[in-house]
BABA-382472 format. One record per residue (C-alpha): x, y, z. Coordinates in steps of 0.02 Angstrom, whole numbers, plus 50000, padded with zeros to 5 digits. Example, Ala and Ser with C-alpha at 12.3 -4.5 7.8 and 13.67 -1.06 7.14 Angstrom:
(r (50615, 49775, 50390)),
(r (50684, 49947, 50357)),
END
This chain:
(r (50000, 50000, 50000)),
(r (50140, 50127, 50052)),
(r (50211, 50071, 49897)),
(r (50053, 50133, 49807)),
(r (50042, 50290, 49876)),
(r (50221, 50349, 49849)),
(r (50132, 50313, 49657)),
(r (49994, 50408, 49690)),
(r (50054, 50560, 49811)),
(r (50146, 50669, 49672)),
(r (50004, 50672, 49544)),
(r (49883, 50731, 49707)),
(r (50000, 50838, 49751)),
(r (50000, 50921, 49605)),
(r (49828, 50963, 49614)),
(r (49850, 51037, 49774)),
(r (49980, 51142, 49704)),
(r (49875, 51229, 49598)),
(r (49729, 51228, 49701)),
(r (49843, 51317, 49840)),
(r (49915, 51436, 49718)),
(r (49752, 51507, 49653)),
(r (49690, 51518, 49832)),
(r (49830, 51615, 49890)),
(r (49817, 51732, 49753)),
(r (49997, 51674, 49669)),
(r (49913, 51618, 49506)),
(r (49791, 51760, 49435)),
(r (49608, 51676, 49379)),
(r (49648, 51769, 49236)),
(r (49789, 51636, 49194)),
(r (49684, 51486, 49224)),
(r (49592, 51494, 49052)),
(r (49764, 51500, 48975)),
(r (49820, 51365, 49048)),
(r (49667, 51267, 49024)),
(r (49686, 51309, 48854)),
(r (49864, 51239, 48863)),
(r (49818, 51073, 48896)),
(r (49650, 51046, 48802)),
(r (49738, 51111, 48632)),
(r (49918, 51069, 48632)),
(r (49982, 50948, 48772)),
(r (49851, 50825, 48791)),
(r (49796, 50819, 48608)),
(r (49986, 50763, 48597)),
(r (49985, 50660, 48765)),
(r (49835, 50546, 48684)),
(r (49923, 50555, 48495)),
(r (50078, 50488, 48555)),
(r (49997, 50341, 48645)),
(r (49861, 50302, 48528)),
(r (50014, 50299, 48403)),
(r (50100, 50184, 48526)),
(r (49956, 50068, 48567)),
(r (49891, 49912, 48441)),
(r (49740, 49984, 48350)),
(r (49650, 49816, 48418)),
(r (49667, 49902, 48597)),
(r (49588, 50035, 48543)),
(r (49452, 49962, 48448)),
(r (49404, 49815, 48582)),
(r (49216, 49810, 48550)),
(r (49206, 49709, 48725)),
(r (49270, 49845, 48811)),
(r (49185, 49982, 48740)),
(r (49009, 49897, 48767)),
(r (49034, 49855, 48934)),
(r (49093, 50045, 48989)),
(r (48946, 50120, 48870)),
(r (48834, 50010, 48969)),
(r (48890, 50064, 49126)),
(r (48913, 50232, 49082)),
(r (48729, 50226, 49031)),
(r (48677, 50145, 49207)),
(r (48754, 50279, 49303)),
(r (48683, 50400, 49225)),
(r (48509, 50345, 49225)),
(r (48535, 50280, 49408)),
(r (48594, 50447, 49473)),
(r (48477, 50549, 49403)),
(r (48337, 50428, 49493)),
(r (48414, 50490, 49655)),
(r (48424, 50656, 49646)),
(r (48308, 50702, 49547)),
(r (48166, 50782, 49637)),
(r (48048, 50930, 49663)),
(r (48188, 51045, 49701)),
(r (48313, 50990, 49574)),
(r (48261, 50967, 49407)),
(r (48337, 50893, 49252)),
(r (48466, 51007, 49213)),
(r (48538, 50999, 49391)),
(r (48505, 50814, 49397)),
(r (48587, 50795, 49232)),
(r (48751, 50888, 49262)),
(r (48763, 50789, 49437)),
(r (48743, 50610, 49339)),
(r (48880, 50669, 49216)),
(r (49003, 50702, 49360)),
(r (48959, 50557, 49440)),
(r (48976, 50462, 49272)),
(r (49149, 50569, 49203)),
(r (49300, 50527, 49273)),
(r (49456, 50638, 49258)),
(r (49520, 50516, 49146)),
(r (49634, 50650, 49003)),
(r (49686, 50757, 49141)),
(r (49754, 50631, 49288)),
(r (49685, 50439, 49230)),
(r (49800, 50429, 49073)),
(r (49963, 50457, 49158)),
(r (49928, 50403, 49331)),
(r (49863, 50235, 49243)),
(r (50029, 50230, 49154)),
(r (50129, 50263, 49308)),
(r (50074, 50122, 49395)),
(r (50024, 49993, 49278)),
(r (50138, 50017, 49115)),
(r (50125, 50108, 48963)),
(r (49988, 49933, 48903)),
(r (49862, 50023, 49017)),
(r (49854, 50175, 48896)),
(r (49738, 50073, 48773)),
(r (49578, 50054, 48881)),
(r (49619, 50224, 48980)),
(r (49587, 50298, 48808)),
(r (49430, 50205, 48750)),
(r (49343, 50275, 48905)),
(r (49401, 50448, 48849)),
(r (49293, 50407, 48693)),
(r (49146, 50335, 48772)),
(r (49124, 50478, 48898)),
(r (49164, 50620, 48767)),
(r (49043, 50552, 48637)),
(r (48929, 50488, 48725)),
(r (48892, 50513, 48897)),
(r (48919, 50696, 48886)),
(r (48815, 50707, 48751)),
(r (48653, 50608, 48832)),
(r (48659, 50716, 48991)),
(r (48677, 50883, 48888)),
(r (48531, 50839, 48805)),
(r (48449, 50753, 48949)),
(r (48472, 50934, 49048)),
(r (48375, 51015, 48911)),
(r (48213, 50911, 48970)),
(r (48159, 51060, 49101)),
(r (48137, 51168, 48962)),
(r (47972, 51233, 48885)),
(r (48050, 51235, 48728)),
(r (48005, 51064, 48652)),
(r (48149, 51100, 48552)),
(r (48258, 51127, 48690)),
(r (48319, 50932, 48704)),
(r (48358, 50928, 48497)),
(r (48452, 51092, 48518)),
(r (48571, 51047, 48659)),
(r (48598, 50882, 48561)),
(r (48667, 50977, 48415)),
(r (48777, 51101, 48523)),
(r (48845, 50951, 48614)),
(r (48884, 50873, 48431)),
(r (48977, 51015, 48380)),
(r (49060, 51031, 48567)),
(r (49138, 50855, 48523)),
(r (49179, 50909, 48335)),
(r (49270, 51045, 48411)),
(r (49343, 50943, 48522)),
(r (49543, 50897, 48489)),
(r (49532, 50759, 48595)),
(r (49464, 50639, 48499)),
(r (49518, 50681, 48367)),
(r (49704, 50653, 48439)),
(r (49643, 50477, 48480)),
(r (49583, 50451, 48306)),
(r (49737, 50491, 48219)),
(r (49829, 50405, 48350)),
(r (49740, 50249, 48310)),
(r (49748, 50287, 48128)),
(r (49952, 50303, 48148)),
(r (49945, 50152, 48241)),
(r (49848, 50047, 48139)),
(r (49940, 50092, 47960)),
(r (50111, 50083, 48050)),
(r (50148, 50268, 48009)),
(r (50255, 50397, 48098)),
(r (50306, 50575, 48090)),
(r (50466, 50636, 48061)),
(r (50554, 50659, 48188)),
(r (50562, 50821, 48215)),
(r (50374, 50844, 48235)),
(r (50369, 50706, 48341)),
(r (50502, 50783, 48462)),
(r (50401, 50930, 48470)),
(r (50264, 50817, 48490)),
(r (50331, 50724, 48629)),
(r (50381, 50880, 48724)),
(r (50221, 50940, 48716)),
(r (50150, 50777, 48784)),
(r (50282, 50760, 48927)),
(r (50215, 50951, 48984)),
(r (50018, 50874, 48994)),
(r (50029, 50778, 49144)),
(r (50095, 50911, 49267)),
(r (50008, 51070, 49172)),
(r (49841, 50983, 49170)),
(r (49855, 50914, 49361)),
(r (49911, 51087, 49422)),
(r (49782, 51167, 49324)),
(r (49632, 51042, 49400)),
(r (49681, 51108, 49561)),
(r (49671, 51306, 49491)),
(r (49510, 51262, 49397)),
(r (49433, 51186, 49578)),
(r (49480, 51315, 49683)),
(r (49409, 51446, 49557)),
(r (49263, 51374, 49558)),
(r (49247, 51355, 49737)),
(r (49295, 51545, 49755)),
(r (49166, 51613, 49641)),
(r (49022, 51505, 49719)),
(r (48912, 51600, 49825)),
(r (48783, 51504, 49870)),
(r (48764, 51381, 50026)),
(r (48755, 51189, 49950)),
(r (48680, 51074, 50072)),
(r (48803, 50916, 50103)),
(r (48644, 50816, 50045)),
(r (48662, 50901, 49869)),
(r (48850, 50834, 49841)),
(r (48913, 50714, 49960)),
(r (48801, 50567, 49899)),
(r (48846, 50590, 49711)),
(r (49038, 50603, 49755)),
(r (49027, 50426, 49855)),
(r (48908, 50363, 49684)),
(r (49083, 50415, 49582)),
(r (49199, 50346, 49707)),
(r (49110, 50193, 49769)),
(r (48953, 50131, 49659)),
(r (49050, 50174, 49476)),
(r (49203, 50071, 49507)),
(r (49083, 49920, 49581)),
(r (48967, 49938, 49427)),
(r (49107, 49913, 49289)),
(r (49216, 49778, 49407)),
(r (49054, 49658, 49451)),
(r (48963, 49686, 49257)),
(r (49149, 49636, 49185)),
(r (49188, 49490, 49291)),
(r (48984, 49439, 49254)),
(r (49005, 49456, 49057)),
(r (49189, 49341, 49079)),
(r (49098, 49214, 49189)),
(r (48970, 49231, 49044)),
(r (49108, 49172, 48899)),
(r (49130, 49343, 48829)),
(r (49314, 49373, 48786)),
(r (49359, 49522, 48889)),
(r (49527, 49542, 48954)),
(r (49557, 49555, 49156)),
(r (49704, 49680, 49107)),
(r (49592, 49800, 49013)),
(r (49446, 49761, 49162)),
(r (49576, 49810, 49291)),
(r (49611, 49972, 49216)),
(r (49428, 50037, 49159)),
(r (49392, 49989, 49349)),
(r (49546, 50096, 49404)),
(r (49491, 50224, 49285)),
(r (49301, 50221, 49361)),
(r (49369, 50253, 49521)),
(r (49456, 50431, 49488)),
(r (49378, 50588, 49538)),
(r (49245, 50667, 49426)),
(r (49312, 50749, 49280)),
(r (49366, 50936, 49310)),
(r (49290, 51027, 49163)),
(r (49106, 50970, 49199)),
(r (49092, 51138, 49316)),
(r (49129, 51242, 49158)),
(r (49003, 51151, 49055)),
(r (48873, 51178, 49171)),
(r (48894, 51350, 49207)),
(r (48891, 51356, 49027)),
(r (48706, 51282, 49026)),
(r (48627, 51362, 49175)),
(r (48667, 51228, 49294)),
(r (48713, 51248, 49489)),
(r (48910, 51239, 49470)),
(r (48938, 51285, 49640)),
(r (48877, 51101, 49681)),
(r (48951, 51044, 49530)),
(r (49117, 51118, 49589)),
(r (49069, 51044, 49777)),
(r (49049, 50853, 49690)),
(r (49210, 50862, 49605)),
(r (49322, 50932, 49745)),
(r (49270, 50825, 49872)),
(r (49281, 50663, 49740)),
(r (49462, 50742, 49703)),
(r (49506, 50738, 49890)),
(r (49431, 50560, 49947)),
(r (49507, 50503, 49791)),
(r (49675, 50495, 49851)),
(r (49642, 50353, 49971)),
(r (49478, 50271, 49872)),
(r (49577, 50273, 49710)),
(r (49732, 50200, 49805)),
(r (49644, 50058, 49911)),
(r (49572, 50005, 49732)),
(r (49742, 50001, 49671)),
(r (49790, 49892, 49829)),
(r (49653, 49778, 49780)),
(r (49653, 49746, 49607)),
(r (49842, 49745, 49571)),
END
């Protein structure tokens, strides 16, 4: 375990880092959309590139896989929004809480914390539920969100946007022409691909630091009082209840004859069990939502997680 944890410690730490420095004033919130930017256009794009390019295109296409975290994926969502939805919180709220509690930080901290501890073979099913969540599960509780509307277009209409949010997206489109590189044995010269892999080296600690400037931002800016009933429960449904889903479905569909590997289960488990991804509080400011407990979900998720993600470690590996 203290093995585990000398793993885990510097990537937390990192998050602290920034989440200190923005608190004490030494990095401007003007900076943190630059950094942001940083990582979602240059570092990570490369980050994913470089191991999509480095992983067998049958990693990255294991139909298995991707059905069994679509599936879950699906479950959360559809099981978190029966808890919380209620006369006080409607379906935008409830949506945006079932998307944290169905997104983990998988691109900012999964990816190379996965990598760290399990090998650079863990990249491959890291990055398929990158896909899943970006292109779909995003997608259904955007749209889902739109349901309080009176607009009976309102549903279609946040549909398209979150279409074109995922067009616009470089993320997957780094994994695709990863996988493309991958698959037709192609490479750049070289020296793109040192700029490339400079640029990927810088994603890790850029994108942890900034998690921890992006949380403390939001925590700053949120003035209203969340009750702990609001957010607790949907950080322990991340923590606890995602990671359970996708380890006791997989082992079920093996037992059942279905040819999934236990390495790829291990890490889509591992990967379940981060904290909620960061960005969600930006996308539902963005659509009206209560990011205050948005922020609330994914801080304490982010804090718990450095234990929770650790004993899962302990038991899996």
């Amino acid at each position: 375990m203290l093995g585990i944890l000398l793993v885990t410690f510097p990537f937390f730490a990192l998050v602290l880092c920034g989440y200190v420095a923005t608190r004490r004033a030494f990095l401007p919130l003007a900076a943190i959309p630059g950094l942001n930017a940083f990582v979602l256009y240059f570092a990570l794009p490369c980050m994913l590139y470089r191991f999509g390019a480095n992983t067998p295109i049958r990693q990255l296409l294991d139909g298995n896989l991707i059905a069994l975290y679509t599936l879950c994926a699906l479950i959360m969502v559809a099981f978190t929004i029966a808890v919380t939805r209620n006369k006080r919180m409607g379906w935008n709220d409830a949506s945006f809480g079932a998307l944290v509690a169905a997104f983990p930080n998988t691109g900012f901290m999964g990816v190379p914390l996965l990598v760290a501890l399990l090998g650079a073979q863990a990249a491959g099913p890291a990055i398929v539920t990158i896909a899943v969540d970006m292109l779909l599960t995003s997608s259904l509780c955007i749209a889902l969100s739109r349901l309080d509307s009176a607009d009976e277009h309102g549903a279609a209409r946040a549909a398209r946007l979150a279409l074109k949010g995922v067009l616009l997206n470089p993320l997957p489109w780094a994994i695709v022409l990863g996988g493309l590189s991958s698959a037709l044995a192609l490479g750049l010269p070289r020296p793109i691909m040192d700029t490339v892999g400079l640029l990927a080296d810088a994603a890790s600690p850029v994108a942890l630091f900034t998690i921890g400037a992006i949380l403390a931002r939001s925590q700053m800016q949120s003035t209203a009082r969340t009750p702990l009933a609001d957010y607790v429960p949907v950080a322990l449904i991340k923590l606890v209840v995602h990671p359970l889903l996708v380890g006791l479905l997989g082992l079920a569909a093996i037992a059942a004859g279905v040819p999934l590997d236990r390495f790829a289960l291990t890490v889509v488990v591992l990967a379940a069990a981060l904290p909620s991804a960061s960005n969600i509080a930006i996308l539902a400011e963005r659509f009206g939502a209560d990011n205050g407990r948005i922020a609330r979900i994914i801080l304490l998720s982010t804090v718990l997680a450095f234990f929770s993600f650790s004993a899962a470690v302990a038991l899996l590996t």
